[in-house]
FIMI-636425 format. One record per residue (C-alpha): y, z, x. Coordinates in steps of 0.001 Angstrom, whole numbers. Each point is the difference from the previous one (the first is absolute). Layout:
BEGIN
<rec <Y,Z,X>>
...
END
This chain:
BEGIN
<rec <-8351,-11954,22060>>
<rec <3013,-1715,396>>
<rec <1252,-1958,3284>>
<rec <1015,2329,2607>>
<rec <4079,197,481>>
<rec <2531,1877,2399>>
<rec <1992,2279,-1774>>
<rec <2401,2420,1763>>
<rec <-463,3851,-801>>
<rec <2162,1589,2766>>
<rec <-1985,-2474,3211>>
<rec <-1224,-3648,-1650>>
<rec <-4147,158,-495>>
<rec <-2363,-1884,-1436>>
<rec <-1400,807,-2998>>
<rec <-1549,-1367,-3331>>
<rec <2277,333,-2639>>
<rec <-2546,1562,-2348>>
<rec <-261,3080,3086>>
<rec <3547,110,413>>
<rec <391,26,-3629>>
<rec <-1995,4095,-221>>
<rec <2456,979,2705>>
<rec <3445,-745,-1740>>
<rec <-2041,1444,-3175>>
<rec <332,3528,2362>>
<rec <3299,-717,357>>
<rec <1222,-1108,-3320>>
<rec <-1836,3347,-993>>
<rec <1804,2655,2665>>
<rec <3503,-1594,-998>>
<rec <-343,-114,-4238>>
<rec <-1098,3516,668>>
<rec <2810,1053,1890>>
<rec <1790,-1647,-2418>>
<rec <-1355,1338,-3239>>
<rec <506,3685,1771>>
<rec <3628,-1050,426>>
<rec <245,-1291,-3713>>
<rec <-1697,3507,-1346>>
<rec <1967,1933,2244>>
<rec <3122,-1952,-1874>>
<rec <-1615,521,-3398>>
<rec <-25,3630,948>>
<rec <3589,132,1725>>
<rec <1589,-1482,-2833>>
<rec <-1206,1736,-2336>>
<rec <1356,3056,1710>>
<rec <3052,-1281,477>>
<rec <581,-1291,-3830>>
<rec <-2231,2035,-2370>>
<rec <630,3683,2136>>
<rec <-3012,1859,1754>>
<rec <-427,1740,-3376>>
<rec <-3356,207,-1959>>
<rec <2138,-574,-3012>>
<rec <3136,-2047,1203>>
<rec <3365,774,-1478>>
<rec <220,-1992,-3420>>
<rec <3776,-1911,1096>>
<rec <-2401,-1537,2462>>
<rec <-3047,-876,-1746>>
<rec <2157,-1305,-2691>>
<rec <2245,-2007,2656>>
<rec <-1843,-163,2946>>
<rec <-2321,-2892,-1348>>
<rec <2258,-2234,-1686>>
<rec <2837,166,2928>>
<rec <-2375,-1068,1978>>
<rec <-1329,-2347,-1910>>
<rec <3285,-1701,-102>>
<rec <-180,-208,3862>>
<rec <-3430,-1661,308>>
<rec <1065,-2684,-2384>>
<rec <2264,-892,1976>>
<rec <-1795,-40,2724>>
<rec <-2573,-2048,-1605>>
<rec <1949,-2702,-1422>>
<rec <2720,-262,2384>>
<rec <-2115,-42,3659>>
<rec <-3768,655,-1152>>
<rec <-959,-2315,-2501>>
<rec <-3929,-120,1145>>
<rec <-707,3829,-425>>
<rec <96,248,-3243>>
<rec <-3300,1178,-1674>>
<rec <-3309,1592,1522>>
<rec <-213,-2772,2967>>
<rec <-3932,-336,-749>>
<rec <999,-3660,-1454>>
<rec <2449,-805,2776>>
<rec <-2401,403,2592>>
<rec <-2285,-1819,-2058>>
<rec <1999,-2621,-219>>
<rec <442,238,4090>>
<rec <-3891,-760,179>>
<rec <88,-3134,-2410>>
<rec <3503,-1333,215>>
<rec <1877,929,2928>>
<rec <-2440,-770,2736>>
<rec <-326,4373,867>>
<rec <3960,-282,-354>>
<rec <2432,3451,-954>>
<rec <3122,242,1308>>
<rec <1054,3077,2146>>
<rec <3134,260,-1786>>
<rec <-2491,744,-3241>>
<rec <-1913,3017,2190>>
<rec <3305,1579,718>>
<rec <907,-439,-4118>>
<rec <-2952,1349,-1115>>
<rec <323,2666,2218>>
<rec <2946,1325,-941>>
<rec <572,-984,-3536>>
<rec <-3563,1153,-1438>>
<rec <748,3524,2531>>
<rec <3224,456,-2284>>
<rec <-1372,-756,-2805>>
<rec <-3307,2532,-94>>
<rec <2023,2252,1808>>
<rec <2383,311,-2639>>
<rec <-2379,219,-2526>>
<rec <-855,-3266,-1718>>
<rec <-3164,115,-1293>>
<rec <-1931,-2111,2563>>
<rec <-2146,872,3137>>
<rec <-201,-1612,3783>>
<rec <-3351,-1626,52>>
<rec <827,-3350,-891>>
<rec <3430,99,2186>>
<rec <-2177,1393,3059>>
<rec <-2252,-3153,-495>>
<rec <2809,-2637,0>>
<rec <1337,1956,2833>>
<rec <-3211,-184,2266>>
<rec <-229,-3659,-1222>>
<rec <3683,-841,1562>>
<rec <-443,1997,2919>>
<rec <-3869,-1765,356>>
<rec <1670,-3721,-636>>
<rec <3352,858,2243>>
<rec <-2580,488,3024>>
<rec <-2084,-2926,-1231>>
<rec <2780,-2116,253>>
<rec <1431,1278,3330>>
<rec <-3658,-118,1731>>
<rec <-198,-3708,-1627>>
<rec <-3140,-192,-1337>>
<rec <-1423,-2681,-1763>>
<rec <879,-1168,-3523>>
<rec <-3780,1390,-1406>>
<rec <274,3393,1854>>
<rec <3928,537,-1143>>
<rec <-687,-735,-3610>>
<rec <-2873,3290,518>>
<rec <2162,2288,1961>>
<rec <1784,1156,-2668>>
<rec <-2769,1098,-2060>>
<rec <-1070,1774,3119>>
<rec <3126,1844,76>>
<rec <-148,514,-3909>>
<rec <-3116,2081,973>>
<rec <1283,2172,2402>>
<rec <3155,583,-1576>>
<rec <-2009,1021,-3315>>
<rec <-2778,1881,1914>>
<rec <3079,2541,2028>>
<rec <1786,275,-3730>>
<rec <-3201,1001,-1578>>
<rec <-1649,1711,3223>>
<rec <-3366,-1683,-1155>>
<rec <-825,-3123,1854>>
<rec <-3039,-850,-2437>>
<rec <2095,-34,-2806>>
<rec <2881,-2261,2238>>
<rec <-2826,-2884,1115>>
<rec <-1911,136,-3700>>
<rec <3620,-929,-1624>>
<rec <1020,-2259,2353>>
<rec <-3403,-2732,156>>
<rec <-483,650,-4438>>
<rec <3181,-339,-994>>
<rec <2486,-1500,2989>>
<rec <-2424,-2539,2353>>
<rec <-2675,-48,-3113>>
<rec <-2287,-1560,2871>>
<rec <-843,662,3640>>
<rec <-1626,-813,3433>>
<rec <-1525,2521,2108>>
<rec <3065,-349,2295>>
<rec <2627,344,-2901>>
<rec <-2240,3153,-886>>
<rec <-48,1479,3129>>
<rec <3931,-750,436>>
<rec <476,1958,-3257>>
<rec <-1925,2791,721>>
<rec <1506,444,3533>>
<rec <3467,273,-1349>>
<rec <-1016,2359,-2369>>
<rec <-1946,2990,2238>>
<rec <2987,-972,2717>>
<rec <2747,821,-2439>>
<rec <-2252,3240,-1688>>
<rec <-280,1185,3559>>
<rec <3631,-711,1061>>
<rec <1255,1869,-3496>>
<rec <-1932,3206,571>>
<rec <652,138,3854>>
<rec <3644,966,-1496>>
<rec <-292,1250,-3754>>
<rec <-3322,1418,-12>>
<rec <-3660,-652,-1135>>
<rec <574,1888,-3524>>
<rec <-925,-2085,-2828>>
<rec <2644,-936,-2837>>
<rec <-2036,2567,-2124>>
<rec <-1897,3078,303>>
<rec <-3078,-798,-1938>>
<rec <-1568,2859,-1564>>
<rec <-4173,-578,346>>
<rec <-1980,-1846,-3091>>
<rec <-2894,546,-1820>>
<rec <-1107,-1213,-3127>>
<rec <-368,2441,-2446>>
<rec <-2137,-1772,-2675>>
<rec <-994,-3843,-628>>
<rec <1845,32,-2986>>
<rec <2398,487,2008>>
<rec <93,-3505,816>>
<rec <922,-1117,-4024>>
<rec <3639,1467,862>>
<rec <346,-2084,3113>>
<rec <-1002,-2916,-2271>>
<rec <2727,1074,-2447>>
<rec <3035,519,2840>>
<rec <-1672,-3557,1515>>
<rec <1390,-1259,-4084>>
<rec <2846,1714,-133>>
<rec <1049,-1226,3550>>
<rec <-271,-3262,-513>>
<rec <2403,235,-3574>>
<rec <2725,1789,2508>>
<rec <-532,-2918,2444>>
<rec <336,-1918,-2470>>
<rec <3004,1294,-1175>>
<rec <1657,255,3497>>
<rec <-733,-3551,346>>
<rec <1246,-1960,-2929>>
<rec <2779,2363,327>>
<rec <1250,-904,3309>>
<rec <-851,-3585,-526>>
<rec <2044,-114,-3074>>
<rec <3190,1580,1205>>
<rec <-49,-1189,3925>>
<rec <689,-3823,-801>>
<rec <2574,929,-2990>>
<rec <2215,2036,2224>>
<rec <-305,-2507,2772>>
<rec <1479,-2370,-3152>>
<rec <3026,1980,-382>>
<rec <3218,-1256,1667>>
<rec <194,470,3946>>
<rec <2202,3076,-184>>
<rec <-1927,1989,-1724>>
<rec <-2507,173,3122>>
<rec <2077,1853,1353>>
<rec <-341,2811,-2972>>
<rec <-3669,-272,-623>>
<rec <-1074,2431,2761>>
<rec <2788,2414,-540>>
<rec <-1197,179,-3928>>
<rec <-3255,636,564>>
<rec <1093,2644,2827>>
<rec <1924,1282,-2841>>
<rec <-3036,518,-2343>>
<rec <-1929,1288,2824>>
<rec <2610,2889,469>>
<rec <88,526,-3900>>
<rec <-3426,220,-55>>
<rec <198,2011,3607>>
<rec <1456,3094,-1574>>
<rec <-2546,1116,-1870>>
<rec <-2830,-1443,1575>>
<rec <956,-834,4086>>
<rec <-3860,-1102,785>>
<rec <236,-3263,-1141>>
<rec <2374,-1004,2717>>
<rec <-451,-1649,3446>>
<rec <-3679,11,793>>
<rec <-1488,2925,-1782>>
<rec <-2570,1224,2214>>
<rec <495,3405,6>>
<rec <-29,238,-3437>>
<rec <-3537,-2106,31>>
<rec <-1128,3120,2433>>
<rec <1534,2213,-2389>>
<rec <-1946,-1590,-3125>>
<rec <-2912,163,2102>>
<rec <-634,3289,599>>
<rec <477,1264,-3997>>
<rec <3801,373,36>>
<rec <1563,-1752,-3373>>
<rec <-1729,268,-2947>>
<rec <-1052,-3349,-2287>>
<rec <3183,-470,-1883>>
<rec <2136,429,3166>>
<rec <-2178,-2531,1637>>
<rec <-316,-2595,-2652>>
<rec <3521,406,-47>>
<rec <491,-596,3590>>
<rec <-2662,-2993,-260>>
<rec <2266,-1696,-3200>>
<rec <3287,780,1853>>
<rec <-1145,-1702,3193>>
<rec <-1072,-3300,-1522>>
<rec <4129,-6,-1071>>
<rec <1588,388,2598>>
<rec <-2120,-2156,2465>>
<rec <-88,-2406,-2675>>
<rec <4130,371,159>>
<rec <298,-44,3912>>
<rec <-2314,-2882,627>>
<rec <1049,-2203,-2751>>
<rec <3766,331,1322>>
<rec <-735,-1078,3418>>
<rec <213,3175,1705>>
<rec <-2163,-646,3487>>
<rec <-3040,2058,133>>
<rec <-3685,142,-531>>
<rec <-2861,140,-2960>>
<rec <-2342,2007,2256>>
<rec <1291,4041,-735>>
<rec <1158,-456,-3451>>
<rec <-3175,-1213,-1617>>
<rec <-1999,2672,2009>>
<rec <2278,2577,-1394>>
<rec <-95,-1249,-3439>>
<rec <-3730,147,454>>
<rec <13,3115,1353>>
<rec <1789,1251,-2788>>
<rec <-2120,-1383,-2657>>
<rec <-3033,1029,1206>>
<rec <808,3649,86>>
<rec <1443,-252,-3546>>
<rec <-3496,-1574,-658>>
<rec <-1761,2974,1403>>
<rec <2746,2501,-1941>>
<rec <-1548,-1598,-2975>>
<rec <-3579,59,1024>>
<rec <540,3808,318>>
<rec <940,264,-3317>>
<rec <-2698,-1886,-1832>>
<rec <-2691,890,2743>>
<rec <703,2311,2405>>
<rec <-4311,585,979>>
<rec <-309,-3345,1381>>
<rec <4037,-549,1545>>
<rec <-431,-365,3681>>
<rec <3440,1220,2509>>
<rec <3454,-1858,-551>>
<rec <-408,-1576,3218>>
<rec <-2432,-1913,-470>>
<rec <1199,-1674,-3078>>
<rec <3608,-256,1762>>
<rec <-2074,-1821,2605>>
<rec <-1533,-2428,-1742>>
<rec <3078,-509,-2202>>
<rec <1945,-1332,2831>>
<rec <-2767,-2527,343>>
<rec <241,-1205,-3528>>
<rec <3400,-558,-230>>
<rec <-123,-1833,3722>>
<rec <-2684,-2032,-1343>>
<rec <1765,-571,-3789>>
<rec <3043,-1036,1342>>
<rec <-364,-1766,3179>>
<rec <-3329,-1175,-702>>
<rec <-1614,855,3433>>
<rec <-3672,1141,-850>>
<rec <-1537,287,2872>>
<rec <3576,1784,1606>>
<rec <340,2574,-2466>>
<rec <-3915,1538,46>>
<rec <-112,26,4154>>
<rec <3774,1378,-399>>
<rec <-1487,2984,-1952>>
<rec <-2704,275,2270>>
<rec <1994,-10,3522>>
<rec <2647,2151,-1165>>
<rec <-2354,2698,-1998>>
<rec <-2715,-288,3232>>
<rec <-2522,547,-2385>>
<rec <-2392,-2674,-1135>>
<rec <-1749,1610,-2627>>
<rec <3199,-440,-2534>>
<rec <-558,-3409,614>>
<rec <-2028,-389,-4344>>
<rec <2431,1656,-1443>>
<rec <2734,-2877,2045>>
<rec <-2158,-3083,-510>>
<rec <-105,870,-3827>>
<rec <3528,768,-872>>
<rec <1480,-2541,2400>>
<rec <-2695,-2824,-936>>
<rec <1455,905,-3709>>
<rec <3691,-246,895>>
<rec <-207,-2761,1576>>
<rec <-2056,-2159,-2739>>
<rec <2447,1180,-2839>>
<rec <2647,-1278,1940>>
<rec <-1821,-3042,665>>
<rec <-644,-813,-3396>>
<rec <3940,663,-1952>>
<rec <2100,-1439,3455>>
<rec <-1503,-3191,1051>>
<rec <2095,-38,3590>>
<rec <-381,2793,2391>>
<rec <4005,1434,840>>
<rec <502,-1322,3129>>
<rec <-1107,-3643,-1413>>
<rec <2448,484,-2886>>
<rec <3040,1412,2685>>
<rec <-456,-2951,1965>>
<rec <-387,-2418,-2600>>
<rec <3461,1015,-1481>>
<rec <1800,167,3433>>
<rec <-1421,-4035,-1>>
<rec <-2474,621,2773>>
<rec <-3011,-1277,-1091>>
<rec <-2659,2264,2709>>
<rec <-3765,-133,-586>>
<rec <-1567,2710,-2437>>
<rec <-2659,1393,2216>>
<rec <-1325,1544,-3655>>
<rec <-111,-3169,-1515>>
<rec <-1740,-1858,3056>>
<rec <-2675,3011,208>>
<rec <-507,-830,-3589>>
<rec <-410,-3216,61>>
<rec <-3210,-1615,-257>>
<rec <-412,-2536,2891>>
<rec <-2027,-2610,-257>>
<rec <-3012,-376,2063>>
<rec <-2428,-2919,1767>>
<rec <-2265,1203,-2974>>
<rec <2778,-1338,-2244>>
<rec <875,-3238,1255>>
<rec <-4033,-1362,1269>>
<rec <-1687,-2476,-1029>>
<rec <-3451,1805,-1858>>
<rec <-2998,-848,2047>>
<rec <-2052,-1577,-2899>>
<rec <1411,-2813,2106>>
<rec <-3017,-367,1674>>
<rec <510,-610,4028>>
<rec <-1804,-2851,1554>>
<rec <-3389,1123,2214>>
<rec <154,-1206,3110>>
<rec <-3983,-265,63>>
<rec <429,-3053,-2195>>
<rec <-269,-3432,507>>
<rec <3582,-1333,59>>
<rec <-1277,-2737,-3045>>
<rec <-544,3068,-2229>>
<rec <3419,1114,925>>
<rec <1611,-2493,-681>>
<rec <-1912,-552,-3472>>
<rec <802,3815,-1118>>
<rec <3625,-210,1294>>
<rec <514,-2985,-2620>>
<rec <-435,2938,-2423>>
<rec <2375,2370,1647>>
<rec <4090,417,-291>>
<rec <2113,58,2682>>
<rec <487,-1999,2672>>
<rec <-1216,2504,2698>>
<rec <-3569,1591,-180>>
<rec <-1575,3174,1804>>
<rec <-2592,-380,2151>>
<rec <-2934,3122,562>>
<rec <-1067,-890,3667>>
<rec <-2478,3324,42>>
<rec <963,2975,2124>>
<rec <3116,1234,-1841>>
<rec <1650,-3490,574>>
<rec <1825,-1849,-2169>>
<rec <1356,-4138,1007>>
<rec <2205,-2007,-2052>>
<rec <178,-3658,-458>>
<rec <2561,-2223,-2351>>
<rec <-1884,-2233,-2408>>
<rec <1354,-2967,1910>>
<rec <-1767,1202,2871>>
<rec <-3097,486,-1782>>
<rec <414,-3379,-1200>>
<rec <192,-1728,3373>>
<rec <-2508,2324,848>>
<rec <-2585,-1348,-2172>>
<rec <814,-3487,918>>
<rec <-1136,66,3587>>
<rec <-2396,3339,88>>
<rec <-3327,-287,-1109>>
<rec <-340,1632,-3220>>
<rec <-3262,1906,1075>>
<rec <2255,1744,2683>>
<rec <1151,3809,-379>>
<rec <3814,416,-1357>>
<rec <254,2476,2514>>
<rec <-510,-2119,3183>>
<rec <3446,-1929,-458>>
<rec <2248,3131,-1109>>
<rec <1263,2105,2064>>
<rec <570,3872,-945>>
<rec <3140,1772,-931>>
<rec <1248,2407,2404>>
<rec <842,3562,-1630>>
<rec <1560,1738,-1272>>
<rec <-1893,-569,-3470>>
<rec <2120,1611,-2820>>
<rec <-1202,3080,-2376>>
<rec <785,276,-3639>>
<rec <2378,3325,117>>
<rec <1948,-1512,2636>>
<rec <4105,-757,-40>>
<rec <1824,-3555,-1037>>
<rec <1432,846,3378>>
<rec <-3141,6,2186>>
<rec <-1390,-3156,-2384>>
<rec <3218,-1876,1303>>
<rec <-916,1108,3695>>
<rec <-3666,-971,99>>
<rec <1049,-3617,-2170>>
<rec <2275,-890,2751>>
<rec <-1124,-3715,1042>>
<rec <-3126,461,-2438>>
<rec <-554,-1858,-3243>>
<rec <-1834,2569,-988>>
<rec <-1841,3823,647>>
<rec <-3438,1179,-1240>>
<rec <271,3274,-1942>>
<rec <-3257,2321,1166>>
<rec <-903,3577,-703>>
<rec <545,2762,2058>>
<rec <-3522,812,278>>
<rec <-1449,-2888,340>>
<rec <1805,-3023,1573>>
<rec <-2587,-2878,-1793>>
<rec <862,1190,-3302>>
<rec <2897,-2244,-950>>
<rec <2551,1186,-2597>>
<rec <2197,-2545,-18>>
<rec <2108,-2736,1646>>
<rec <3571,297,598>>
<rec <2849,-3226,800>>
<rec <3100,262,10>>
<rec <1085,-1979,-2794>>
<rec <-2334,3296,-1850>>
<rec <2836,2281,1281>>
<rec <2801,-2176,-1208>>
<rec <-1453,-50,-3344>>
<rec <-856,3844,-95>>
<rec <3400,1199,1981>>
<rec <1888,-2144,-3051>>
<rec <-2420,1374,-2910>>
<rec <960,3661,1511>>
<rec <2987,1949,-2019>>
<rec <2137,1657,1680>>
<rec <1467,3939,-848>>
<rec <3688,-351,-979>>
END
């Protein structure tokens, strides 16, 4: 635990930082929900107000509405908020690694209004990933004015990622399992219980005022038949080619309309606002969010074509708001294009095999996973997603196979997960947490010394020692002093040794033993360079048995192994 400091929350007291750290998680939590319930409320308001409180808005507006307003936010963006554009996953990424825990306020109050008038005016984006950057501003603006220290502010605003992302999703499971796999891609159990603190505070705070109803009203599952499980398989394929799809597509496009000249940002949201509408007229659920058209879908209410349709039609025009800058998030539209191609999966199912096809729902459900996991390449995320928002555990095969699927075909035709590539072309080079899970660190196991390089017994005679060690490499040699021990003496000792000790005389009489902690084979470079610290070198031993010596480690072993090791690009 960390020294104890006074730190002033309403009368000064004295706490560690680590304690005082799970109380402004509370906090941070209550205010990104209030704030997220502000920012639906917005959503909602604007919507309203712009689009009419018609099922099927008047077609001037759909047609207008969108790229008027789309002219607005561009300005907005490029003349006072330059920061909000995209998602804000990356930004508050880049808050954690770059900017010391570091977003503006003036950035909250951007994102905030920009991404509101944006989804509420239909553009084809959803407020996840703008609720997250907003609980991270609001989590680093308190940080900042509570001044804590450097290594706490750099975590706050993952913290606040978390509860802002928990209230916009009401599932807090989902909010912590994003942020530690794919925003802090490692954690302490006081980071972890930060996170998770900020996320039930903010669920709780949201329903105190909208409601505990869940984004979806999931009909029950059941699997019908195993075979049942080949057509998961196949929408797990056919996923992963839309991801794929959605990907390269908004990769390609994003940096060549940044390219164009200056003045033409100030177009690019009002085109693609413009599409939107074109596309609105005849088929309105592809704009803002879409989730009562995923409800819809859900309980048998398009047929396959329409929802293929919608699924094809979806991947446009996000593809065409994200890729022009519009501010908004990832989160909604690649459920809803899920959504929408698993139904049209089941549609087809029905046709070819209508004895084993299990209900819509279900393959709606697990849909949503595959595209969350093809796309944004959170595995882990997108099957306890599923699982928290369907409450039922036992669709949890049919999830783990199509979304295991997904995700691996993505894997294999677009080396960089999205977020890596958006960052990389903004110039903001922030860790891949896929690529570090991936890669292959080295181990002790690596980097030791084998052990057919036989320790010195210290049962004998310091002559024979010396004799044997003439034979040996190195200029440092184990010593087995019985008992689980292990000594160490320099061959310059051993010399000197040997000319003023008897030679009868045990080896182990004039070393002394090596205080612990003895290393183990599966160990970390990092805890090697902890236990070498003022030590020429460590005795490798077996778990189960302490005399059994693997190996010997020194450091000049890790230098050599740590500059043999290739790095991932």
């Amino acid at each position: 635990m960390s020294t104890p400091r006074r730190l002033t929350l309403g009368s000064r007291i004295a706490i560690g930082e680590e304690q005082f750290l799970l109380v402004i998680a509370v906090l941070i939590g209550i205010y990104s929900g209030l704030a997220v319930v502000c920012f639906r409320l917005a959503i909602e308001w604007l919507r309203l107000a712009l689009l009419g409180p018609a099922l099927a808005p008047p077609y001037p507006r759909v047609l207008l509405v969108p790229a008027g307003v789309g002219l607005v936010v561009a300005a907005l963006v490029v003349q006072r908020f330059p920061a909000v554009r995209g998602s804000g996953v990356n930004q508050t990424k880049a808050a954690l690694y770059i900017y010391d825990g570091f977003i503006s306020f003036r950035t909250v109050v951007g994102k905030f209004l920009t991404s509101a008038l944006a989804i509420g005016s239909g553009q084809s984006l959803g407020p996840e990933d703008p609720s997250l950057q907003i609980g991270a501003g609001l989590a680093s603006a308190m940080g900042r004015r509570l001044k804590l220290s450097r290594d706490r502010l750099r975590y706050i605003a993952p913290i606040g990622a978390a509860a802002g992302l928990a209230a916009a999703f009401n599932s807090p499971i989902t909010a912590v399992l994003f942020v530690i796999e794919e925003v802090v891609g490692r954690w302490t159990a006081g980071v972890l219980g930060a996170v998770v603190l900020s996320a039930v505070s903010s669920v709780v705070t949201e329903q105190w005022f909208l409601g505990d109803e869940p984004l979806f009203r999931v009909p029950p599952y059941h699997l019908v038949h195993g075979a049942e499980l080949l057509a998961y398989a196949a929408l797990g394929l056919i996923g992963g080619g839309v991801a794929l799809v959605f990907v390269k597509a908004v990769t390609a496009l994003r940096p060549r309309l940044r390219a164009l000249p200056p003045w033409t940002w100030y177009v690019q949201p009002a085109l693609a606002g413009l599409l939107i509408g074109v596309i609105g007229l005849r088929f309105p659920h592809v704009m803002g969010a879409g989730y009562e058209y995923i409800d819809q879908a859900m309980h048998d209410q398009y047929g396959w074509r329409t929802l293929a349709a919608l699924c094809a039609l979806k991947v446009l025009t996000t593809t065409a708001s994200f890729a022009s800058g519009t501010p908004g998030g990832l989160f909604a539209p690649t459920l809803f294009i899920g959504a929408m191609l698993g139904g049209a999966v089941c549609g087809v199912e029905r046709l070819i095999a209508p004895q084993i096809t299990g209900p819509i729902g279900a393959y709606v459900l697990v849909g949503m996973g595959t595209l969350f996991a093809g796309i944004l390449r959170a595995p882990m995320t997108s099957v306890f997603m599923i699982v928290e928002v369907s409450g039922n555990y036992s669709i949890i095969l049919p999830v783990m196979i199509s979304n295991t699927i997904a995700y691996l075909v993505s894997r294999q035709f677009q080396r960089h997960a999205l977020f890596d590539v958006l960052s990389r072309q903004d110039g903001t080079e922030l860790p891949s947490m896929e690529e570090e899970r991936e890669y292959d660190e080295p181990t002790i196991e690596d980097l030791m010394r084998p052990a057919s390089e036989a320790p010195l017994a210290g049962a004998e005679p310091v002559g024979a020692a010396l004799q044997r060690a003439g034979s040996l490499d190195g200029d440092y040699f184990l010593v087995d002093v019985g008992d689980g021990s292990w000594a160490g003496i320099s061959r310059a000792e051993l010399t000197a040794l040997g000319a003023v000790a008897s030679n009868d005389a045990p080896l182990a009489t004039f070393v002394a033993p090596i205080e612990g902690p003895y290393l183990y084979p599966d160990q970390s470079i990092a805890t090697a360079l902890r236990a070498l610290r003022g030590r020429p070198f460590v005795p490798i031993v077996h778990r189960a048995n302490r005399r059994r010596l693997e190996g010997v480690l020194a450091l000049d072993d890790l230098v050599r192994g740590v500059a043999a090791t290739t790095v991932p690009d």
